[in-house]
PANUVO-633656 format. One record per atom (N, C-alpha, C): x, y, z; residue number from 0. Coordinates in nm, 2 decimals. Example, Ala and Ser with C-alpha at 12.3 -4.5 7.8 and 13.67 -1.06 7.14 Angstrom:
PANUVO-633656
xx: 1.32; yy: -0.57; zz: 0.78; k: 0
xx: 1.23; yy: -0.45; zz: 0.78; k: 0
xx: 1.32; yy: -0.33; zz: 0.78; k: 0
xx: 1.28; yy: -0.22; zz: 0.71; k: 1
xx: 1.37; yy: -0.11; zz: 0.71; k: 1
xx: 1.29; yy: 0.00; zz: 0.79; k: 1
This chain:
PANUVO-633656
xx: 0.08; yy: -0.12; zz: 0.00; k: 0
xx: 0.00; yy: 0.00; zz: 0.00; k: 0
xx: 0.09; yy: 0.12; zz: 0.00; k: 0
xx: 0.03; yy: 0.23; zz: -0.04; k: 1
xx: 0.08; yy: 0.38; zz: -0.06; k: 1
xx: 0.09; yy: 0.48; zz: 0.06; k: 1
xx: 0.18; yy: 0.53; zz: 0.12; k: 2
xx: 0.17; yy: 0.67; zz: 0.23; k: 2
xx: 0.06; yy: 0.73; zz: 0.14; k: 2
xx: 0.04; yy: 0.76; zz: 0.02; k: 3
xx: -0.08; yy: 0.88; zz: -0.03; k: 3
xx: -0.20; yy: 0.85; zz: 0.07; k: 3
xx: -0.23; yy: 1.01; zz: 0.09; k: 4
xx: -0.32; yy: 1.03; zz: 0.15; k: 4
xx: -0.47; yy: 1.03; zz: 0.07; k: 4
xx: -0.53; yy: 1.00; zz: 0.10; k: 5
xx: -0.67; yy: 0.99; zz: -0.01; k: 5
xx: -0.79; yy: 1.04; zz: 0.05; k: 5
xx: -0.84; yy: 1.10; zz: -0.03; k: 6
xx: -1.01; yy: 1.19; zz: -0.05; k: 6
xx: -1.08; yy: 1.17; zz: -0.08; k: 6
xx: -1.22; yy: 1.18; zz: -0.02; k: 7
xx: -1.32; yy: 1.13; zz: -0.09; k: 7
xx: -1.45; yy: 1.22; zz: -0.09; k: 7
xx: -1.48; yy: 1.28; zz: -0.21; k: 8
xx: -1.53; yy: 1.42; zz: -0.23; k: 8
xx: -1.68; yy: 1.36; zz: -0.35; k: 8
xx: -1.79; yy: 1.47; zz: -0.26; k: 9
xx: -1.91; yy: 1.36; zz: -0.30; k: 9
xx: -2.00; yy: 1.56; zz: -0.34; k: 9
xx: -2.04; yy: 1.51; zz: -0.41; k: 10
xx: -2.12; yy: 1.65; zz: -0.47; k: 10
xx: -2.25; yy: 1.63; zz: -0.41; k: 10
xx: -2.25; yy: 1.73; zz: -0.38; k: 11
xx: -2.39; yy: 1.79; zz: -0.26; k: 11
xx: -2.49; yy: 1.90; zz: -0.34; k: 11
xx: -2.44; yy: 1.97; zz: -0.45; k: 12
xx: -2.53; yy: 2.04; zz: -0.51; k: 12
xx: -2.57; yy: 2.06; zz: -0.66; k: 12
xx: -2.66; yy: 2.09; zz: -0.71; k: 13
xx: -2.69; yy: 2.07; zz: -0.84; k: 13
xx: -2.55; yy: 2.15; zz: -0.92; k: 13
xx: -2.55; yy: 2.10; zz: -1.02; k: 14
xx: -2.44; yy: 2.24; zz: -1.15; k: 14
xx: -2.60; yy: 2.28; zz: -1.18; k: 14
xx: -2.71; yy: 2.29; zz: -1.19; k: 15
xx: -2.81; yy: 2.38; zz: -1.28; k: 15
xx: -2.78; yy: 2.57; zz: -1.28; k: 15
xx: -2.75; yy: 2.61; zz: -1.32; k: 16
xx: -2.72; yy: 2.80; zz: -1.31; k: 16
xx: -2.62; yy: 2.82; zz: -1.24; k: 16
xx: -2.55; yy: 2.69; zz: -1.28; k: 17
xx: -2.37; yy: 2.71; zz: -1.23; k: 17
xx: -2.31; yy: 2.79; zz: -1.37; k: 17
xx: -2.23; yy: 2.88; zz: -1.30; k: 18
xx: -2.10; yy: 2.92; zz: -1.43; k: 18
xx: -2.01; yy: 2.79; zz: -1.49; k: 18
xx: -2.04; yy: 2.80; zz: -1.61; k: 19
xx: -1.93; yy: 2.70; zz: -1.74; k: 19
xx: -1.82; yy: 2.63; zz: -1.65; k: 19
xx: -1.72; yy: 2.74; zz: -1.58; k: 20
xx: -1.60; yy: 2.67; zz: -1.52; k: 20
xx: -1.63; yy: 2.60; zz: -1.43; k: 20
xx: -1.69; yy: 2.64; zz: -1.33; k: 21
xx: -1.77; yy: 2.51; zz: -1.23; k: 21
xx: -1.80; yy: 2.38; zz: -1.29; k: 21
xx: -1.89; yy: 2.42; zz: -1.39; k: 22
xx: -1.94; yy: 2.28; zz: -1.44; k: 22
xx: -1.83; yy: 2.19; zz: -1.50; k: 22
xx: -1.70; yy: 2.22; zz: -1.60; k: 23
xx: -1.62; yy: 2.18; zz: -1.60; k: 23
xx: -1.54; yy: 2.13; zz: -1.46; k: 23
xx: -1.53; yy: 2.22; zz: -1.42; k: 24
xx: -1.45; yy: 2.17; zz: -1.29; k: 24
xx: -1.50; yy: 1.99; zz: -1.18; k: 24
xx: -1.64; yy: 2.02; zz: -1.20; k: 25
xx: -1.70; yy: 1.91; zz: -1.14; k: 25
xx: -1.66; yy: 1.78; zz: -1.24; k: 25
xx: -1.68; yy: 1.82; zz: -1.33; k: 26
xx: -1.65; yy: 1.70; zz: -1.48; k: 26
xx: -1.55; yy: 1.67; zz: -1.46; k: 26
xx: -1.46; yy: 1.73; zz: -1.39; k: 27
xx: -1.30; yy: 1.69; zz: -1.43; k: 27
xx: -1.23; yy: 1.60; zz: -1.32; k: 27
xx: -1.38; yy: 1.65; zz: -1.20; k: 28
xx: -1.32; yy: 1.57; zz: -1.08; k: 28
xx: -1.38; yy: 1.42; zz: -1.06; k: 28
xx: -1.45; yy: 1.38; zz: -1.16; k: 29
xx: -1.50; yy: 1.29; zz: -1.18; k: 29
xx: -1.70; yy: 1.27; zz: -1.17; k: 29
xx: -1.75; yy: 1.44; zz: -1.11; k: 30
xx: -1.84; yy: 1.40; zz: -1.06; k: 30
xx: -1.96; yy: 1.45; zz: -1.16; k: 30
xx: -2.10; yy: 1.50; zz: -1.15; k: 31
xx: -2.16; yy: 1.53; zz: -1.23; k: 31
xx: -2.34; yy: 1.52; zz: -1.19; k: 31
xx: -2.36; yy: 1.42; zz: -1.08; k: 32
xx: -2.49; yy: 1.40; zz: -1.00; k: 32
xx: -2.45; yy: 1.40; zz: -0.87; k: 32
xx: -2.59; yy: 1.47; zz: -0.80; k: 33
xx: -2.58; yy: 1.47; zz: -0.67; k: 33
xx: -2.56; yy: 1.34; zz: -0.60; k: 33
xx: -2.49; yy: 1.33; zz: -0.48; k: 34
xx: -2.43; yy: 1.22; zz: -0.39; k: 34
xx: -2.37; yy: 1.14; zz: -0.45; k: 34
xx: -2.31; yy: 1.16; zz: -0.57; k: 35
xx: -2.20; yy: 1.06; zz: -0.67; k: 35
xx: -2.07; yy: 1.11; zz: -0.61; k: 35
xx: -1.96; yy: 1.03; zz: -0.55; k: 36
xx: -1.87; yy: 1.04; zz: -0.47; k: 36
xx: -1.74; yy: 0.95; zz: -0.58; k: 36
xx: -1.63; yy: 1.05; zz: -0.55; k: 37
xx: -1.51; yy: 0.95; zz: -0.60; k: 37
xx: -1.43; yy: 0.97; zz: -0.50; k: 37
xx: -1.28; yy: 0.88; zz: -0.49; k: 38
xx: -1.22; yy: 0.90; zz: -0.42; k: 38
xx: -1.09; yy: 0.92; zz: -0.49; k: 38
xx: -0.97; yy: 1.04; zz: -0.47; k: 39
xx: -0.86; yy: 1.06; zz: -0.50; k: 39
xx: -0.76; yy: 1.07; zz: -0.42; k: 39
xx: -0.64; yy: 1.10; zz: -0.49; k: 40
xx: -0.59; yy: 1.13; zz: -0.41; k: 40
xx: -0.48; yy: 1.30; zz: -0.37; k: 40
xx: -0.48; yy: 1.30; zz: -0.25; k: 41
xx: -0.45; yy: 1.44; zz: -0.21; k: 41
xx: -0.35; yy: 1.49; zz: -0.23; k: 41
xx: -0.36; yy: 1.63; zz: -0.38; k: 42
xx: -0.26; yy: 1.67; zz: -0.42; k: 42
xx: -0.31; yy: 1.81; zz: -0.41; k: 42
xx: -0.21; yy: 1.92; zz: -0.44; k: 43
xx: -0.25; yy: 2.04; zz: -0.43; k: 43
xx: -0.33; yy: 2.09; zz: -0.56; k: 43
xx: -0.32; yy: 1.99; zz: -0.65; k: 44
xx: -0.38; yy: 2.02; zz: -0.81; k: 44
xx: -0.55; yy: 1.98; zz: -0.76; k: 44
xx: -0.59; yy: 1.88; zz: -0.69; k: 45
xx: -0.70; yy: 1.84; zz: -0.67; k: 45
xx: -0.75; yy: 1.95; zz: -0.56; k: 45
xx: -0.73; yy: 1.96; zz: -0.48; k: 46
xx: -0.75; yy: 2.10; zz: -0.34; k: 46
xx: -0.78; yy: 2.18; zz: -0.39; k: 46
xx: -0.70; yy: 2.28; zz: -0.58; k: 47
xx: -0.72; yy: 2.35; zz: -0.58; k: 47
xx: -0.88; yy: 2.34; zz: -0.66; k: 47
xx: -0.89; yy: 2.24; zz: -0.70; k: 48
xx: -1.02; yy: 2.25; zz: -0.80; k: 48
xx: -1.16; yy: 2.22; zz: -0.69; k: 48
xx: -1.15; yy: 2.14; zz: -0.57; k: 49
xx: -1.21; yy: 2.14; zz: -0.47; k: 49
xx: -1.24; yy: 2.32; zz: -0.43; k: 49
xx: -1.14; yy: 2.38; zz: -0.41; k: 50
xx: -1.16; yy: 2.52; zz: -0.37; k: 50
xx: -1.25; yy: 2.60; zz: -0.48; k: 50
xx: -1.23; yy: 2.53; zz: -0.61; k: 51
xx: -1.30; yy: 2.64; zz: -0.68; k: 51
xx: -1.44; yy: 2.60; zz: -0.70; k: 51
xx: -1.48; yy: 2.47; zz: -0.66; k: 52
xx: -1.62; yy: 2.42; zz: -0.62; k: 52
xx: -1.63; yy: 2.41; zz: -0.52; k: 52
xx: -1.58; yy: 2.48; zz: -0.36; k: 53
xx: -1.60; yy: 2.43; zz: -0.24; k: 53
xx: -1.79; yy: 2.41; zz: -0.18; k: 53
xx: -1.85; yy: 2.50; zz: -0.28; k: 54
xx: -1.99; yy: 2.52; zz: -0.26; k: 54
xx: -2.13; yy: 2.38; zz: -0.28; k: 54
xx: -2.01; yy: 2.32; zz: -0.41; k: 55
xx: -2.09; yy: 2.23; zz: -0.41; k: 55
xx: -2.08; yy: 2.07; zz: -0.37; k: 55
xx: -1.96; yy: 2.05; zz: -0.33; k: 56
xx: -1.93; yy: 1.94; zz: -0.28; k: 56
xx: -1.86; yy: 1.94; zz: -0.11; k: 56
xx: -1.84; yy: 1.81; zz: -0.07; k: 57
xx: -1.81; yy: 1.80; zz: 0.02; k: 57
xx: -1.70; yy: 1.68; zz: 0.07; k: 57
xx: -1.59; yy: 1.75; zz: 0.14; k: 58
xx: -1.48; yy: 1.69; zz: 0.11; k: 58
xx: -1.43; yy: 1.58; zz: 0.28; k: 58
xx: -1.40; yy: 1.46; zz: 0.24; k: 59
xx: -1.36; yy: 1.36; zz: 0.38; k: 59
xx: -1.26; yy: 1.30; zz: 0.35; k: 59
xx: -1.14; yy: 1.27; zz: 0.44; k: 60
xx: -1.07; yy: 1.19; zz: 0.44; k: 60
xx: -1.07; yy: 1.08; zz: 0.44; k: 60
xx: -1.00; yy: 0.96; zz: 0.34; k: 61
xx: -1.02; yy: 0.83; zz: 0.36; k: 61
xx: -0.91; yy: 0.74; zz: 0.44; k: 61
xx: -0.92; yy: 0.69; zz: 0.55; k: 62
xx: -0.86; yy: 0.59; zz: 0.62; k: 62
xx: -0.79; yy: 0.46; zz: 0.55; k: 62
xx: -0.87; yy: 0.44; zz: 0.49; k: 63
xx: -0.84; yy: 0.33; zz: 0.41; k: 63
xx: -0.86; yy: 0.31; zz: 0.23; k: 63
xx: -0.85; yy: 0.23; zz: 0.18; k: 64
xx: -0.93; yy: 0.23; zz: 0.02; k: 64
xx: -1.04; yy: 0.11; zz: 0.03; k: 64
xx: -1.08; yy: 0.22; zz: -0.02; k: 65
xx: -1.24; yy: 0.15; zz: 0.00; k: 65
xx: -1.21; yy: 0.01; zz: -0.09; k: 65
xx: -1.30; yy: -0.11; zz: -0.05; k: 66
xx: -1.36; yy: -0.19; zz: -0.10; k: 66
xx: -1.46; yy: -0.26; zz: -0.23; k: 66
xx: -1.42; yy: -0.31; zz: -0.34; k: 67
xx: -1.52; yy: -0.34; zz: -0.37; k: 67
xx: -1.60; yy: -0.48; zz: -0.39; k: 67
xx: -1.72; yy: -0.41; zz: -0.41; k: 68
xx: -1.81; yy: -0.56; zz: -0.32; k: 68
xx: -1.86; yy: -0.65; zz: -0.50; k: 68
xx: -1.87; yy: -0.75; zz: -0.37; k: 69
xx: -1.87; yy: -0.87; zz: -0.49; k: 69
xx: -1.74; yy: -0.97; zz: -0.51; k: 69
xx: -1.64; yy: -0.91; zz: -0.47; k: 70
xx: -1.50; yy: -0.96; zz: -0.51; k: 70
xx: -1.47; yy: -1.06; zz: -0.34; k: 70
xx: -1.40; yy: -1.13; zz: -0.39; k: 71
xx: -1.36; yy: -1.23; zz: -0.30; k: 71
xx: -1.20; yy: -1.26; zz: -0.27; k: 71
């Protein structure tokens, strides 16, 4: 496993009568619908684009890397 520290940033508000760059900005972070959540990892390039959506999402640290289910 990796020292990276990892984030997990889940969009809390519509883009509808958002400005262009916002909407880009959410696109780029992976997200696009409300409570659709990714998880990255924490760089100052990612922080900065969090800051320039801080409105519409919402940002947690991950302990671990998540799991995925079904897998054995």
């Amino acid at each position: 496993m990796s020292d990276e520290k990892k984030i997990k940033i889940t969009q809390v508000k519509s883009l509808i009568e958002r400005p262009e760059p916002q909407k880009r900005t959410i696109k780029a972070l992976g997200l696009g619908r409300i409570r659709k959540s990714v998880v990255k990892t924490d760089t100052p390039q990612i922080r900065g684009m969090i800051a320039k959506v801080r409105h519409l999402v919402v940002v947690e640290e991950v302990t671990e890397a998540p799991r995925e289910e079904g897998r054995v």
